[in-house]
NUTI-48309 format. One line per 8 residues: number of its first residue (from 1); their letters; for each residue x, y, z of C-alpha. Coordinates in Angstrom, 3 decimals. Example, Ala and Ser with C-alpha at 12.3 -4.5 7.8 and 13.67 -1.06 7.14 Angstrom:
BEGIN
1) AS) 12.300,-4.500,7.800 ~ 13.670,-1.060,7.140 $
This chain:
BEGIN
1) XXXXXXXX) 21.130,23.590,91.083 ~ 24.588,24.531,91.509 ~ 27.325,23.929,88.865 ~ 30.199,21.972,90.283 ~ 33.618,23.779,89.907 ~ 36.673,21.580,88.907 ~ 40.550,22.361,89.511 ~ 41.667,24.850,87.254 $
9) XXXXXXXX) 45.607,25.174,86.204 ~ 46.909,28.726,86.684 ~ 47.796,30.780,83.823 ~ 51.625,30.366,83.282 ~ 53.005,33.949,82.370 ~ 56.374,34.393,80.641 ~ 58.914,37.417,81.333 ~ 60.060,37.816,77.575 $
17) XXXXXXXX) 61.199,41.274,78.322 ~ 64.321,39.643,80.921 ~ 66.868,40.179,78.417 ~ 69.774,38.532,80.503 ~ 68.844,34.773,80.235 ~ 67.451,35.318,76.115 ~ 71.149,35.106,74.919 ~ 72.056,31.657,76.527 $
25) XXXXXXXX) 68.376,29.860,75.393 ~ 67.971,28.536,72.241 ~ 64.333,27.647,70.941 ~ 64.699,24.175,71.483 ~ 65.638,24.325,74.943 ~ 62.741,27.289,75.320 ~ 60.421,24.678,73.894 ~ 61.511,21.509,76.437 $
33) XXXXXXXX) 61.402,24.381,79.253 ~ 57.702,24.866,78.471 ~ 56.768,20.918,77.423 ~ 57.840,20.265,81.461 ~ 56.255,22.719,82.929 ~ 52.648,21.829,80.818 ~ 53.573,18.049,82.228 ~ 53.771,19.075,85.564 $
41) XXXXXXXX) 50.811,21.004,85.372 ~ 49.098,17.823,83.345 ~ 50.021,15.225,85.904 ~ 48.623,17.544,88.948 ~ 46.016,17.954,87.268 ~ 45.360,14.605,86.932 ~ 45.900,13.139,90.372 ~ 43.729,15.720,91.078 $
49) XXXXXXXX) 41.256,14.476,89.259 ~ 41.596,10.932,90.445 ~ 41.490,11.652,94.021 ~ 39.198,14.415,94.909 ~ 37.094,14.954,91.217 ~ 33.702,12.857,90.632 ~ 33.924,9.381,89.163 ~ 31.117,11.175,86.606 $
57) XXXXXXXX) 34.051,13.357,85.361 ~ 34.545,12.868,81.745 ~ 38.266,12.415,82.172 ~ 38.025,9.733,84.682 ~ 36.201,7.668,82.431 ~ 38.266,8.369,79.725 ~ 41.670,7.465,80.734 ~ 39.860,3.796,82.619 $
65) XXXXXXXX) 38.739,3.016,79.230 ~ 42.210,3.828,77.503 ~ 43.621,1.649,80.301 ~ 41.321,-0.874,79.441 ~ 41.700,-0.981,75.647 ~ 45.835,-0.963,75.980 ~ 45.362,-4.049,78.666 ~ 43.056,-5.609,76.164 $
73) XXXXXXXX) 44.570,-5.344,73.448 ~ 48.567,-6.122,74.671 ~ 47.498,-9.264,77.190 ~ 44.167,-11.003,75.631 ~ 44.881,-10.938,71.687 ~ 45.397,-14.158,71.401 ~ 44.375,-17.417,72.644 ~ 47.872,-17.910,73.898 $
81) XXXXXXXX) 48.190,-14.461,75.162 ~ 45.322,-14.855,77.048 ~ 46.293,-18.339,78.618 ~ 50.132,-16.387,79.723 ~ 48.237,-13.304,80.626 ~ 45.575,-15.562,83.039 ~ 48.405,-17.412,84.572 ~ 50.812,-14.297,84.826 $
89) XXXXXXXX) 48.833,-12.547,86.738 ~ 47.736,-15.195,88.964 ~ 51.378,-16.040,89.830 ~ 51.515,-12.489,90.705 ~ 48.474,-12.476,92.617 ~ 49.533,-15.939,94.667 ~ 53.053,-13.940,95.011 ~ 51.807,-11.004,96.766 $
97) XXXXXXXX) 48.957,-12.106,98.981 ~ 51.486,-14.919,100.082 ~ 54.237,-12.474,101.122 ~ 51.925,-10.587,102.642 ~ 50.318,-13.069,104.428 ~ 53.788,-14.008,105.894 ~ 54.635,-10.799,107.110 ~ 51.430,-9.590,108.689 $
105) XXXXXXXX) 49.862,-12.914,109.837 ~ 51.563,-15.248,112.407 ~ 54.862,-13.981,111.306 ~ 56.475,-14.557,115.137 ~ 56.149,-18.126,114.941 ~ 58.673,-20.174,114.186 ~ 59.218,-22.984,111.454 ~ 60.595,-24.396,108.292 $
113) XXXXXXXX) 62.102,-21.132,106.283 ~ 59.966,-22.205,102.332 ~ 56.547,-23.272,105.002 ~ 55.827,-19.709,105.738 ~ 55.532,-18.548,101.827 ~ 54.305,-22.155,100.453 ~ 51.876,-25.352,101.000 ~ 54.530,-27.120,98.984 $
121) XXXXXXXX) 56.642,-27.215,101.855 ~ 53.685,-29.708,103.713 ~ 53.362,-31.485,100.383 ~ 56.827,-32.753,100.610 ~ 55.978,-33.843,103.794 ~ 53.505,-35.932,102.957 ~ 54.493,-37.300,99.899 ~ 57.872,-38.625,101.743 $
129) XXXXXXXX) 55.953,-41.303,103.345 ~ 57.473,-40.574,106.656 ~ 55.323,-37.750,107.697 ~ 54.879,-38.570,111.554 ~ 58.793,-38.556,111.849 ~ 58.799,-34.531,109.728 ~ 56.385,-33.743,112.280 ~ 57.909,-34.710,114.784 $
137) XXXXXXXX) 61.395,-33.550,114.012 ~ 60.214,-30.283,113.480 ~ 58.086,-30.050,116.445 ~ 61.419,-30.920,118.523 ~ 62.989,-27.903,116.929 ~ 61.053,-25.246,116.367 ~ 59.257,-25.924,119.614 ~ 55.665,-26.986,120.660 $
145) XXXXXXXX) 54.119,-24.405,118.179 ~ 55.364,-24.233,114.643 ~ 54.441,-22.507,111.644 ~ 54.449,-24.963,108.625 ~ 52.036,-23.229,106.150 ~ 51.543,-19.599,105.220 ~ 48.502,-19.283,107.432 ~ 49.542,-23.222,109.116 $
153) XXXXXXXX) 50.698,-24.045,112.907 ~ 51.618,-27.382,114.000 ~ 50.735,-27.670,117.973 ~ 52.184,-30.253,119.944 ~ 51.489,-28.931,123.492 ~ 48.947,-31.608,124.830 ~ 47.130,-29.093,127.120 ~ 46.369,-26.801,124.786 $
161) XXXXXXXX) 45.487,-29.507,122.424 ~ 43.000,-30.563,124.966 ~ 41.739,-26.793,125.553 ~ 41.432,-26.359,121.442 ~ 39.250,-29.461,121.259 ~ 37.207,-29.262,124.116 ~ 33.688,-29.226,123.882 ~ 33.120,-25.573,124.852 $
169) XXXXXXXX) 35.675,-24.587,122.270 ~ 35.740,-21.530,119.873 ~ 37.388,-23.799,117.727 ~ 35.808,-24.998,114.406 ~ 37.036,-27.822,112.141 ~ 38.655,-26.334,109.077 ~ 38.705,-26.786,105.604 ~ 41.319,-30.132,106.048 $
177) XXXXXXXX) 37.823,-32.483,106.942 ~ 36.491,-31.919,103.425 ~ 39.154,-34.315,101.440 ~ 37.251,-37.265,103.372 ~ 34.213,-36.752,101.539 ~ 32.755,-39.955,99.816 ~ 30.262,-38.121,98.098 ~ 31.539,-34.434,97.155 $
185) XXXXXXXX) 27.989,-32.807,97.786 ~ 27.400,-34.990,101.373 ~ 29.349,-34.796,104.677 ~ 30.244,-37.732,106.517 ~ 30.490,-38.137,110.585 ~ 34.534,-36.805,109.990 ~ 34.225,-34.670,107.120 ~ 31.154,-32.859,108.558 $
193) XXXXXXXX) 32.583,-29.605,109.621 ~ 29.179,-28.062,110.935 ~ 29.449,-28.415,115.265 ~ 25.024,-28.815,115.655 ~ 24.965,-31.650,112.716 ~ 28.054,-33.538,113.481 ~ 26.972,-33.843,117.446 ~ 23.361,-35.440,116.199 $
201) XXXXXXXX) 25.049,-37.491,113.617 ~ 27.596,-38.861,116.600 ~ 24.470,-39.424,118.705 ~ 22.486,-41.538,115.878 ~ 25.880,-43.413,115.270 ~ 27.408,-44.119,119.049 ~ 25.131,-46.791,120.005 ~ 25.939,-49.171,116.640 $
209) XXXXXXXX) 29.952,-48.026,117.384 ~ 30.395,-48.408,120.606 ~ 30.193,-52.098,122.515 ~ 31.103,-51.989,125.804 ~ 29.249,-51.352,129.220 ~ 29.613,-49.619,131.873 ~ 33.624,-50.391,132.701 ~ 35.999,-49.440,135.555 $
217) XXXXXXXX) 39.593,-49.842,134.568 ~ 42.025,-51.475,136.641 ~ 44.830,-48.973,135.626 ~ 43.024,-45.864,135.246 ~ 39.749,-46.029,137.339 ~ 37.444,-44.468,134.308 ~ 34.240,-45.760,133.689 ~ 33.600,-46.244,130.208 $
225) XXXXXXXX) 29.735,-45.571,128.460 ~ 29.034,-47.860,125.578 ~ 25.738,-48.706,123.747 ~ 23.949,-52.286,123.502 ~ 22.398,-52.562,119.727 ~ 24.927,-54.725,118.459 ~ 23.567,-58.234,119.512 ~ 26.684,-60.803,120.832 $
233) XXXXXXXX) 29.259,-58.435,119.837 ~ 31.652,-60.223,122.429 ~ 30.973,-63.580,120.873 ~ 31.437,-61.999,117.342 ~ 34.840,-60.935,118.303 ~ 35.129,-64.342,120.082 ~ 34.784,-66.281,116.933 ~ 36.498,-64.019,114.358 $
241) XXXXXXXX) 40.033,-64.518,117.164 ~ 39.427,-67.876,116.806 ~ 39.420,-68.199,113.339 ~ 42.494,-66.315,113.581 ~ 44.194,-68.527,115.716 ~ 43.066,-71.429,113.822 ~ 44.318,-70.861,110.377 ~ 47.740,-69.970,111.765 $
249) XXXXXXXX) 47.960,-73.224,113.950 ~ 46.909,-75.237,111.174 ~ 48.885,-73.549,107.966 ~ 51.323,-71.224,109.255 ~ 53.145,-72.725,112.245 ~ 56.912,-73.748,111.860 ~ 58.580,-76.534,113.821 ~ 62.236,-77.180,115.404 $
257) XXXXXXXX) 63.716,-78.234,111.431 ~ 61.830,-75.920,109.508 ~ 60.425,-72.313,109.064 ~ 57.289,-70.787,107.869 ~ 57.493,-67.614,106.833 ~ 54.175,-65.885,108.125 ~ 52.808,-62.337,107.285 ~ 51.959,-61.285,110.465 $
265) XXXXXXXX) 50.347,-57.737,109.106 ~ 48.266,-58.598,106.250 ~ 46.355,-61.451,108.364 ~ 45.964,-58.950,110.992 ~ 43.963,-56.588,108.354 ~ 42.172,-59.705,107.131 ~ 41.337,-60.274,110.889 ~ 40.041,-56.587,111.537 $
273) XXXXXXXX) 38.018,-56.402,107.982 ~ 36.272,-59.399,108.746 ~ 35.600,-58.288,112.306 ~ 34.314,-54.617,111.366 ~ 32.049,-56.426,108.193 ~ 30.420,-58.833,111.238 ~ 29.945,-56.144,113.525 ~ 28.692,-54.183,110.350 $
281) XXXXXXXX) 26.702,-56.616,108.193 ~ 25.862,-59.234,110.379 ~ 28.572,-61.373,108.652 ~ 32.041,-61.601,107.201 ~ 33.156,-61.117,104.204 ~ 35.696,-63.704,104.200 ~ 39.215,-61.844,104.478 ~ 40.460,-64.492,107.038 $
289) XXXXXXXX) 39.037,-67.751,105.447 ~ 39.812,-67.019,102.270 ~ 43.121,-65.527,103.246 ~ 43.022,-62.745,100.589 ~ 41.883,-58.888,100.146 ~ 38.082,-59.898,99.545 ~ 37.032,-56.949,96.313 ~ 40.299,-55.587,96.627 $
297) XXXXXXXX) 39.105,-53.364,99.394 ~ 42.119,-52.624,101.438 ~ 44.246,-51.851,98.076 ~ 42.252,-49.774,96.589 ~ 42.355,-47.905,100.107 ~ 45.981,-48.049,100.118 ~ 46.582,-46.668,96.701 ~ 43.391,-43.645,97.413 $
305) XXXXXXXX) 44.299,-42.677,100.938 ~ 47.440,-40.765,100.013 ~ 45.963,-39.001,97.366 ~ 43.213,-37.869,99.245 ~ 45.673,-36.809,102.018 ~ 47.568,-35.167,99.493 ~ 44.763,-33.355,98.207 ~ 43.515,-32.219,102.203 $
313) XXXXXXXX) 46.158,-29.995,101.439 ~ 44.517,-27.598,98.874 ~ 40.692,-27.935,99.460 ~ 40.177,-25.129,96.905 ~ 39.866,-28.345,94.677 ~ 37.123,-29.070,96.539 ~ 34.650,-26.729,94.565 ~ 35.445,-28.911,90.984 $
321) XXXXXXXX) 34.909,-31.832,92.860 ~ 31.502,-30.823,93.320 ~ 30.883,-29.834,89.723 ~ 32.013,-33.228,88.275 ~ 29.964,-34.801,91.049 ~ 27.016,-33.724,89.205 ~ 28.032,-35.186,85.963 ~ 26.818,-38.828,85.747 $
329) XXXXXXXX) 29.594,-40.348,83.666 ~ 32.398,-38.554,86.212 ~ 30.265,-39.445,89.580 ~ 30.395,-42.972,88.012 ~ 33.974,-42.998,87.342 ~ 36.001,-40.925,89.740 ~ 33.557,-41.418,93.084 ~ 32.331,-44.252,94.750 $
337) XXXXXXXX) 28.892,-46.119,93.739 ~ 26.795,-48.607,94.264 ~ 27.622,-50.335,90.461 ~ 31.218,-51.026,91.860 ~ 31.863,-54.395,92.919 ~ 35.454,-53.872,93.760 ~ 37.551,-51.445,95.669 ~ 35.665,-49.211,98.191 $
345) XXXXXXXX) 32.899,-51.878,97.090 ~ 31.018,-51.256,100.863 ~ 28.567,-48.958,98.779 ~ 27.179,-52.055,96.706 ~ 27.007,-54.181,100.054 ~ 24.997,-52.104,102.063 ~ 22.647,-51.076,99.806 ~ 22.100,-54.586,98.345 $
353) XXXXXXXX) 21.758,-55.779,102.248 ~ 19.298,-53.045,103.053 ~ 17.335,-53.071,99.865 ~ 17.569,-57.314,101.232 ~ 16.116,-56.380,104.710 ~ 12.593,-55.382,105.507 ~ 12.986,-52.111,107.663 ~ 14.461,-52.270,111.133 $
361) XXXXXXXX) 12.186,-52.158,113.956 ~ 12.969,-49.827,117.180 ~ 14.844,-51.229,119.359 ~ 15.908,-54.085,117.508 ~ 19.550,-55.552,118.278 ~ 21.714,-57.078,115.333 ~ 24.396,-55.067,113.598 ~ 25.513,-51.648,113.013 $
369) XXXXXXXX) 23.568,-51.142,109.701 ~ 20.047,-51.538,111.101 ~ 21.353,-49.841,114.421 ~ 22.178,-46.724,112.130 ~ 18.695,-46.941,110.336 ~ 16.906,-47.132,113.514 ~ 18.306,-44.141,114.766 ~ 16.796,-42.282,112.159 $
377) XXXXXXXX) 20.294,-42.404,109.441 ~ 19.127,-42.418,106.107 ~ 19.564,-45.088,103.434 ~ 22.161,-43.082,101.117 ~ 23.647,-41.286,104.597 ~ 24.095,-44.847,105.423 ~ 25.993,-45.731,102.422 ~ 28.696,-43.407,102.941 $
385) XXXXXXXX) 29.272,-44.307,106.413 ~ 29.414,-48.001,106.293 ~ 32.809,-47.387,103.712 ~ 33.872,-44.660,106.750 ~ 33.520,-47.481,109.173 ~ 35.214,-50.054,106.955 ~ 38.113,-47.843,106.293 ~ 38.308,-46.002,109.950 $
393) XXXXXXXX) 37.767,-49.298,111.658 ~ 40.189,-51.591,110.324 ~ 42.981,-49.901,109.271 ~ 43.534,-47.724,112.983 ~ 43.134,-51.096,114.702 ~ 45.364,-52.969,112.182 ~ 48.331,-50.288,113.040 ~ 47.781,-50.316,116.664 $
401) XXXXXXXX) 47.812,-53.846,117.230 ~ 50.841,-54.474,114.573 ~ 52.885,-51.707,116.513 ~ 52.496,-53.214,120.058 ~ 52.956,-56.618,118.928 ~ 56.389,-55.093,117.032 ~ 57.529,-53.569,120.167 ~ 56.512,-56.690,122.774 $
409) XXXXXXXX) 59.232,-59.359,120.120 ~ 61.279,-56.897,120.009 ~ 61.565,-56.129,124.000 ~ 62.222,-59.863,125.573 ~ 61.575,-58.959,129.319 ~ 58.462,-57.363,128.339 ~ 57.539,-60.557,126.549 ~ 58.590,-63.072,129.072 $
417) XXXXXXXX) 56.794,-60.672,131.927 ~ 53.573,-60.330,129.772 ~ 53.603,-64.302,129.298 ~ 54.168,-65.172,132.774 ~ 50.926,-63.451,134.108 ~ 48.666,-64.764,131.004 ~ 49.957,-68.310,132.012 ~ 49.808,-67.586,135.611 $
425) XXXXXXXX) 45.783,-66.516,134.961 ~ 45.388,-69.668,132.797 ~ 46.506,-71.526,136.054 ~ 44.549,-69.992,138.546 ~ 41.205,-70.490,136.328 ~ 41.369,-66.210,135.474 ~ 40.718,-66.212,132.278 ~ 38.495,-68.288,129.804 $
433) XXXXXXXX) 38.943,-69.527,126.416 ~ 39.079,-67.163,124.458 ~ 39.954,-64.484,127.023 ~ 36.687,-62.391,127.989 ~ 37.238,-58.473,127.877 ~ 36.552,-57.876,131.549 ~ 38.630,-60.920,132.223 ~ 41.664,-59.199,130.209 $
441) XXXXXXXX) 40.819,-55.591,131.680 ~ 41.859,-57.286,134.804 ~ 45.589,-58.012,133.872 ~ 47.646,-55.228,134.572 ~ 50.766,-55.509,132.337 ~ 48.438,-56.511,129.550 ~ 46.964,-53.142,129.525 ~ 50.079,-51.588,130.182 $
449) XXXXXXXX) 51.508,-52.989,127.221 ~ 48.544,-51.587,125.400 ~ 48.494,-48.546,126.648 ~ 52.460,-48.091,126.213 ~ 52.323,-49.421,122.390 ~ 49.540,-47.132,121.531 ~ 51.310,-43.854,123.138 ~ 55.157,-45.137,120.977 $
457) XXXXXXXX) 52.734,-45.173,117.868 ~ 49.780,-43.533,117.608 ~ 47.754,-45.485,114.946 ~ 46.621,-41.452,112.986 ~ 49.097,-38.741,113.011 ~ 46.941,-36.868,110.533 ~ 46.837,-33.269,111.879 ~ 43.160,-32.908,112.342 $
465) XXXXXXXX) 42.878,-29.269,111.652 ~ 41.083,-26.525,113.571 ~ 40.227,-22.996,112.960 ~ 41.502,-19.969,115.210 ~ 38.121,-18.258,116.410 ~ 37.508,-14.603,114.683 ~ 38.552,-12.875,117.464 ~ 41.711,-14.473,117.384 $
473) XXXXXXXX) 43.719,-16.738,120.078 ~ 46.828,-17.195,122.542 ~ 48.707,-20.655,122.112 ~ 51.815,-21.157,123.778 ~ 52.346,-17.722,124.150 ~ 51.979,-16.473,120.700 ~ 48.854,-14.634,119.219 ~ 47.156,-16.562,116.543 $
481) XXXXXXXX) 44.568,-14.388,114.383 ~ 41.005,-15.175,114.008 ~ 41.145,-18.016,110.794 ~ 44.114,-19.813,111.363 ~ 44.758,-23.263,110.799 ~ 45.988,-25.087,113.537 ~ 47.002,-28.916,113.315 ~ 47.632,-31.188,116.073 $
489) XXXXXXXX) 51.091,-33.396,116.539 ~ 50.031,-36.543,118.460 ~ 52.662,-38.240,117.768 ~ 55.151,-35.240,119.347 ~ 52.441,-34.870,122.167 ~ 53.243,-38.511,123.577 ~ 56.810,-37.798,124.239 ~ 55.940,-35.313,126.825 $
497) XXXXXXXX) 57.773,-35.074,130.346 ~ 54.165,-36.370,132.025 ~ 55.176,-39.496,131.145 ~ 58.646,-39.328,132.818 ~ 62.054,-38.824,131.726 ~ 62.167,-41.386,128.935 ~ 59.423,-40.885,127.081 ~ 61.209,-42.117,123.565 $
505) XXXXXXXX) 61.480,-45.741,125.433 ~ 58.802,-48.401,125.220 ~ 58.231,-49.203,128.723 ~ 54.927,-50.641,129.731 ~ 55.826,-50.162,133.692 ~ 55.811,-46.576,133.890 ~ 51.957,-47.344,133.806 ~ 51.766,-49.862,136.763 $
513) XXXXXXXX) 54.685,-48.104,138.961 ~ 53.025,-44.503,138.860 ~ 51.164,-42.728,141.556 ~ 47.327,-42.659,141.069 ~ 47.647,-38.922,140.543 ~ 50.627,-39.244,138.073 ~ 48.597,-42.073,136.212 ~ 45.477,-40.422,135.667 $
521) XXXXXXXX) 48.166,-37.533,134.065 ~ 49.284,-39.652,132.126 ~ 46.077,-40.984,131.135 ~ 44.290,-37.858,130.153 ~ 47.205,-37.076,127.654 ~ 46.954,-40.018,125.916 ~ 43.667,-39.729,125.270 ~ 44.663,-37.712,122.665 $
529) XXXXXXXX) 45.450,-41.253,120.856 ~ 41.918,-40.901,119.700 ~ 40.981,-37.648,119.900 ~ 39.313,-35.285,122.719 ~ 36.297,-33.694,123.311 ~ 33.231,-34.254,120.961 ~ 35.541,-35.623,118.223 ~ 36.891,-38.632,120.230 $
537) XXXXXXXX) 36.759,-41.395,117.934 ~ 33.433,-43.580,118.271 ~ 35.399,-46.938,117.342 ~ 37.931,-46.870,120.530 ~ 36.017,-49.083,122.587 ~ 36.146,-51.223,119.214 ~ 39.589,-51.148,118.798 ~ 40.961,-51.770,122.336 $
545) XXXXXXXX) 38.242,-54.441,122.683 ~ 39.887,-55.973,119.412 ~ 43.162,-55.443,121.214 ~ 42.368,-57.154,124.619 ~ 41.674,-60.350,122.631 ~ 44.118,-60.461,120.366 ~ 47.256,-60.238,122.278 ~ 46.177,-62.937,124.933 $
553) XXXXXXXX) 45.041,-65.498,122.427 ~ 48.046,-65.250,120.269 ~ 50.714,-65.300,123.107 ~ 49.536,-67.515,124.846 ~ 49.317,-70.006,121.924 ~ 52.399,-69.406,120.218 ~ 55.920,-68.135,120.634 ~ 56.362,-65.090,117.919 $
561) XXXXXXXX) 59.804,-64.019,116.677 ~ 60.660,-61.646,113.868 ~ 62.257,-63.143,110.495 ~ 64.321,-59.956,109.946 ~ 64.592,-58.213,113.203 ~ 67.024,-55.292,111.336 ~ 64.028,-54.926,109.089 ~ 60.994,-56.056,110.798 $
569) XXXXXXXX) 58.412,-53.944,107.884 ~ 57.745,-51.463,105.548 ~ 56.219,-48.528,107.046 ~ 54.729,-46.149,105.089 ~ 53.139,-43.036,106.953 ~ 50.661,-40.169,105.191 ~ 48.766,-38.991,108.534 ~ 47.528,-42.980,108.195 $
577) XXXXXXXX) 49.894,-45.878,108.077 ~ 50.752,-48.726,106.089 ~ 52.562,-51.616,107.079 ~ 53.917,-54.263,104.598 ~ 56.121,-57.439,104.609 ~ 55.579,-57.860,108.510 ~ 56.892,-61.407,108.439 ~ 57.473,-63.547,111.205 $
585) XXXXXXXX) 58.222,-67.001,112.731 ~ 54.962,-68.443,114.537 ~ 55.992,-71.873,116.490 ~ 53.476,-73.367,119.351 ~ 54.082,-72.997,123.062 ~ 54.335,-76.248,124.671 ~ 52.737,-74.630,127.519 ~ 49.291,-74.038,125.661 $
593) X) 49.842,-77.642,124.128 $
């Protein structure tokens, strides 16, 4: 075996017999002349050793544990040294990887100057309560891609929104989906992030979601699939209008001497809870009879949801989540369960109603629960996605019908145009009592005042994140590498030029006096309302359904002014909004009388 040779310093050799330089050195500055030249020859020596010697070489391990002992000993020798030491250095760490990140990744797109080095900078955001209007202010001018994290783009382009989440897309969801976790350890039908098990869970879940049939509509000419296992969903929705209609004509209606002040908003979210718990449960809970937030439900929501969207922001959290999950007394206390009888309560409802019920038989019609069980959903599964349904399902359709009802008051030819042709179908026998949804699919400016009042205001502005395949990607002209984030703008993507040259307008007749071609434009980009692809929301058939009977019945029973029209709410926004203090005047038409 051979003996491995090591570098070897020359032998330094000193002239004493040059007489010329001996009179002008002194020892001392003989003996610093020789100290530098052994350091040089030290210091070679040792980078030698470090780059091209053996890790086995006995100086190598050496001068590692020297390093080691003088780290231990100055940074961990205390308790409190250790604590400064543990967050020094991750400072440091955060510091560096975050500067690099925002010079080597995405580093040509513009944005905000503090969003390319921080999350903090989208914190703010959210935490204003104003987020869709940040979004969209930036989006206006930075342009339709703009960077807003360190590894962050905001992308309000709607094509290549569309391209990002159709179904063949690279894309994946990213880490964003993982705040809407019930249960830390389970994945719901939005936070499940994996692309095979979120398409079977949306096939299991679409028949008990959607209600409709086979529709063509007289605007856009697009035939609409629905499922059938929710037995007299139509009459459902029927009754739970009417309900509506008759606690306002009986308590809140004001006459020619006198004014009731009515809460427009909060009955509207009593009206959509009790519709979603029929649809869901088979019955109400009683928002609208008892005219009150049944368990608390809807404030508990409003006091979690910005947290949670808060906390979407830095999903590392995610991971202690998980840990406390496992601890009984901290699943018990910080997550839902089935012991709660107040707040996100829907846990102790459904599994007291299917631990009520013998199991579902195939094919069996009656509510969403046993449609979910039937298509082979499991019990617990089932538990977390009756809350998704409460939550998803009411508040959405509580915003979009508030918004367009806002922006019909507030627009009096719109109003006066929209009640001429209810009254006018009234008269020529058009429409029944309560309004059927084919009946209202038939009345143009009805669904153009839909359609317009969903594009101005977008019930979710929540950026639904996606992640940049690994190979990387093009968007609006600049390269995105493989992993990053990119969240969509819907709000910013409604304003487009497709929809002419006043986008910023509410104007339901830019739907009826377009060109076919122009419409169906139109049409596919505001589909991005409620998503695209294989993430379009199950619940829109719900929701516009909701819509089509709402509006009709309450217009053409009463006359609908604003009590403060220079402050007609309190609008919150944190990706999902909340509306307060929408009070109106509600006075019968003497038409409908």
């Amino acid at each position: 075996m051979m003996t491995p040779t090591y570098y070897r310093p020359p032998a330094i050799s000193i002239n004493t017999t040059h007489k010329a330089p001996q009179a002008e050195f002194s020892a001392g500055k003989a003996s610093s002349y020789l100290d530098l030249n052994f350091a040089l020859i030290s210091l070679k020596m040792s980078v030698s050793d470090r780059i091209g010697a053996p890790e086995s070489h006995p100086r190598f391990h050496g001068v590692l544990a020297e390093l080691t002992h003088l780290i231990l000993r100055r940074c961990f020798n205390s308790v409190e040294q250790t604590a400064l030491s543990v967050v020094t250095l991750w400072l440091l760490t955060y510091v560096l990887t975050t500067v690099y990140t925002r010079c080597t990744r995405i580093s040509g797109v513009p944005g905000p100057f503090w969003a390319a080095y921080s999350r903090f900078w989208l914190l703010r955001a959210y935490a204003s309560g104003c987020l869709w209007q940040i979004y969209h202010n930036t989006s206006l001018t930075y342009g339709p891609l703009t960077r807003i994290g360190p590894n962050q783009v905001l992308l309000s382009d709607p094509e290549e929104s569309m391209r990002i989440l159709a179904p063949r897309s690279k894309y994946e969801r990213g880490p964003w989906y993982d705040a809407f976790r019930i249960e830390p350890n389970r994945p719901n039908i939005i936070s499940q992030r994996h692309r095979s098990t979120h398409l079977r869970m949306r096939y299991q879940m679409a028949p008990g979601v959607h209600t409709l049939w086979f529709i063509c509509h007289p605007l856009t000419n697009v035939t609409q699939y629905s499922g059938k296992d929710i037995a007299n969903f139509e009459n459902i929705m029927n009754v739970r209008v009417l309900d509506l209609t008759d606690h306002i004509t009986a308590d809140w209606t004001s006459t020619a001497d006198s004014t009731v002040v009515f809460d427009l908003g909060r009955w509207i979210r009593h009206l959509t809870m009790d519709t979603i718990t029929h649809i869901s449960f088979g019955k109400p809970l009683g928002y609208v009879e008892n005219g009150q937030d049944v368990m608390n439900f809807t404030g508990v929501v409003e006091q979690l949801l910005p947290v949670v969207l808060r906390f979407s922001l830095f999903t590392e959290l995610k991971y202690v989540l998980q840990v406390l999950a496992r601890i009984p007394c901290f699943r018990r206390k910080l997550f839902p369960h089935s012991t709660h009888s107040t707040g996100l309560g829907g846990i102790k409802i459904t599994k007291d109603i299917i631990n009520s019920r013998p199991p579902p038989e195939p094919r069996t019609k009656s509510d969403m629960l046993n449609s979910f069980l039937c298509h082979g959903i499991s019990p617990t599964e089932v538990e977390s996605e009756m809350v998704i349904a409460l939550v998803a399902g009411s508040d959405t359709t509580s915003t979009g019908l508030r918004a367009t009802i806002l922006n019909i008051i507030s627009n009096p030819p719109v109003y006066r145009k929209l009640q001429q042709e209810i009254d006018e179908a009234i008269t020529r026998g058009l429409i029944s009592s309560p309004i059927q949804d084919t009946e209202a699919r038939r009345l143009p400016y009805l669904q153009a005042c839909i359609y317009e009042g969903l594009r101005c205001h977008p019930p979710l502005v929540m950026p639904r994140e996606r992640i940049a395949p690994p190979e990387g990607d093009t968007v609006c002209g600049y390269h995105l590498p493989g992993g990053t984030i990119v969240g969509l703008n819907v709000w910013t993507s409604q304003r487009t030029k497709v929809y002419g040259t006043d986008p910023e307008v509410f104007r339901p007749e830019r739907w009826i006096e377009a060109s076919d071609e122009q419409r169906r434009a139109m049409r596919k980009v505001w589909d991005l309302v409620f998503g695209y692809g294989t993430t379009k929301c199950l619940g829109e058939n719900v929701a516009l359904m909701t819509m089509n009977k709402v509006l009709p019945e309450l217009f053409r029973r009463f006359d609908i002014c604003t009590i403060d029209p220079q402050r007609p709410w309190h609008s919150e926004c944190y990706g999902i909004f909340f509306q307060k203090g929408f009070n109106v005047r509600v006075s019968k038409r003497e038409a409908f009388s």
